[in-house]
N, C-alpha and C positions, 0 to 999 in steps of 0.2 A: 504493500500500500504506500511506495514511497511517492510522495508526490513529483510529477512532469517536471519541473524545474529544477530539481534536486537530480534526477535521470539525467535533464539534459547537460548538468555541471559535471558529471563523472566524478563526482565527490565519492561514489560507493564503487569496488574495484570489482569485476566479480570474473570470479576465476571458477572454468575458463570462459573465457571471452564470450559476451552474449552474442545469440546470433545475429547474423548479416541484418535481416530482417527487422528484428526488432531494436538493432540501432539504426536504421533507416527509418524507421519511425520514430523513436525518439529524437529524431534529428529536425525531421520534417513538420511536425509537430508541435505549433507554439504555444505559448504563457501569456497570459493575459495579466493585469494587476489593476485589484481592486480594493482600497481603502476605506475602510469606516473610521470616524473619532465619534466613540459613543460617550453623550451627556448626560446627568442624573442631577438635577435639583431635587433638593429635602424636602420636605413638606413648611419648613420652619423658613425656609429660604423661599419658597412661594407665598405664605404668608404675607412676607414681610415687602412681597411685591401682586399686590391685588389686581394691579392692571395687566400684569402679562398673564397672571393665571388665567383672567378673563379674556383674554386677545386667545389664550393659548385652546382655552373652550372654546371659541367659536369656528376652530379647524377640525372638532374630534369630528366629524363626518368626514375629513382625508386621510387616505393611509400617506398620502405624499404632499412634501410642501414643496414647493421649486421657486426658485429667485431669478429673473432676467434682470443682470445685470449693467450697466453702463460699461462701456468698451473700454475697461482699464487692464492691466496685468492680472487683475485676481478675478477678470471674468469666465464664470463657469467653472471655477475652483472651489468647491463647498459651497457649492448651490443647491443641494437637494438632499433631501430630510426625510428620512423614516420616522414616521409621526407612531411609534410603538408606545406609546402612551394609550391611544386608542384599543388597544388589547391586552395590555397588562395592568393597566391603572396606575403604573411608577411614572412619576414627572421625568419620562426617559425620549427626547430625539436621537437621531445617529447620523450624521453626515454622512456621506458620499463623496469616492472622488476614484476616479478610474485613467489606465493609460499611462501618458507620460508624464501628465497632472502629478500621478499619485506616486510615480518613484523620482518626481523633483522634491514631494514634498514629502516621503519619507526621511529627504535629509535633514529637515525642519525639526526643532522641538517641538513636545507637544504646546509651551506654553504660543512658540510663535503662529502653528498651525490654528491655535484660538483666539488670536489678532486678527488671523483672515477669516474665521467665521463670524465673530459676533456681530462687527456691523451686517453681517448677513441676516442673522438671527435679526436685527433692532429694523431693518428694512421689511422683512415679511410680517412680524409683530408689531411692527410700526409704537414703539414701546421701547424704552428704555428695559433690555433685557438683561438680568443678574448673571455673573459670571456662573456656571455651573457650579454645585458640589462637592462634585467628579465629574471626571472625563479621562477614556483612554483612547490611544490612535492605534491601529496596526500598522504594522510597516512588515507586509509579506513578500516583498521582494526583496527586501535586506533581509528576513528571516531564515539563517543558513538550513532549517530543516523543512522549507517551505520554498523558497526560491520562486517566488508568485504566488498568482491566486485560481488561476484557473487555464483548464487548453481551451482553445480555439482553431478551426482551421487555417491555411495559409492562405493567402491572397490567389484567388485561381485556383484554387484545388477543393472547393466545398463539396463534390464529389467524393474524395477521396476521405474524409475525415472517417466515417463509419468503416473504412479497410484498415488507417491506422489503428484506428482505436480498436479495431479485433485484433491486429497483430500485436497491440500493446501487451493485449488481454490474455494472450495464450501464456500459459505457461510451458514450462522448458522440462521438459521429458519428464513431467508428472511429480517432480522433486522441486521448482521455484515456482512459485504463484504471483501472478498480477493483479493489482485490483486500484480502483481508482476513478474518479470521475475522468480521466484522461482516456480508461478503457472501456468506458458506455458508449454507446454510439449517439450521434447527433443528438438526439433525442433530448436524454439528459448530461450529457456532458458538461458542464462547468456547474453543476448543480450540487447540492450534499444527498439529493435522492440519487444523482449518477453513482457518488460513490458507495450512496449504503448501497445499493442494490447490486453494483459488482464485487462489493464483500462479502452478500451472502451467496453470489452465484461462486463466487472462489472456494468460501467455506463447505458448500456442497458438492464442488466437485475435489476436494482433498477428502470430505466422509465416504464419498464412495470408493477413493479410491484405497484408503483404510480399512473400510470394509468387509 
């Protein structure tokens, strides 16, 4: 279950040599990167600001908030908001930010990452909004066990993705197993349903063949 990115670094040696094949497709095969900074105000800290709770009430019928921004450097940079308050009831949004956006700004601190959102936040709430709680960023493209966030196919090849992703998928003479959202086919591929479901098809075909 090693994630595409980590494959495609050869950071894991495997002896002997994988085959032709399946380093053909880990080659051919890209990484996408996708960042969240997830934010959690207190209950004690919305209190103490009545006006955004109530700006922030008047969005739970969105699961998305999205900002058009003015044509500056931080446009389209943490513009968009998972409104997961809506289904959990914790005063919790999550930014977004994907591409090349998100491994400029995995070199970022989290505190400067939150200079470039909250005037975002104070434009969609149109409210002076309280700095979060908490908040964390991911940075999966610097994460050396991670090495991104998800596959994608390549420019010209959207045919070809469901042949990778089987030959990602096979395992090597019934002794190494693959699994992974990278070895789903189109379908669910860059998903966490891709990869639970090629964990259980792995799990299943190592029961039989212990059986």
């Amino acid at each position: 279950t090693v994630p595409l990115g980590v494959l495609k670094a050869g950071t894991i040696k495997f002896i002997p040599d994988l085959p032709q094949y399946k380093k053909n497709a880990i080659s051919s095969m890209k990484v996408g990167t996708l960042d969240k900074v997830i934010m959690y105000w207190d209950d004690e800290t919305m209190d103490m600001f009545p006006s955004f709770s109530a700006a922030w009430g008047d969005y739970m019928d969105y699961d998305d908030l999205a900002l058009i921004t003015p044509k500056t450097k931080t446009s389209g940079i943490f513009t968009y908001f998972f409104n997961s308050r809506r289904y959990n009831g914790l005063n919790t949004l999550t930014a977004w930010i994907g591409g090349s956006d998100a491994k400029n700004a995995e070199q970022s601190s989290d505190e400067d990452l939150m200079a470039i959102i909250m005037p975002h936040l104070n434009a969609i709430f149109n409210d002076d909004v309280p700095e979060p709680t908490k908040y964390i960023a991911t940075r999966w493209a610097s994460d050396e066990y991670s090495k991104g966030s998800y596959s994608f196919p390549s420019v010209g090849q959207p045919d070809t993705f469901n042949n990778l992703a089987s030959d990602l998928g096979k395992s090597i003479d019934d002794k190494i197993f693959f699994a992974g959202e990278h070895t789903s086919n189109s379908e669910w591929a860059a998903t966490t349903v891709g990869a639970h479901t090629s964990g259980n098809a792995a799990a299943r075909d190592i029961t039989t063949i212990l059986a």
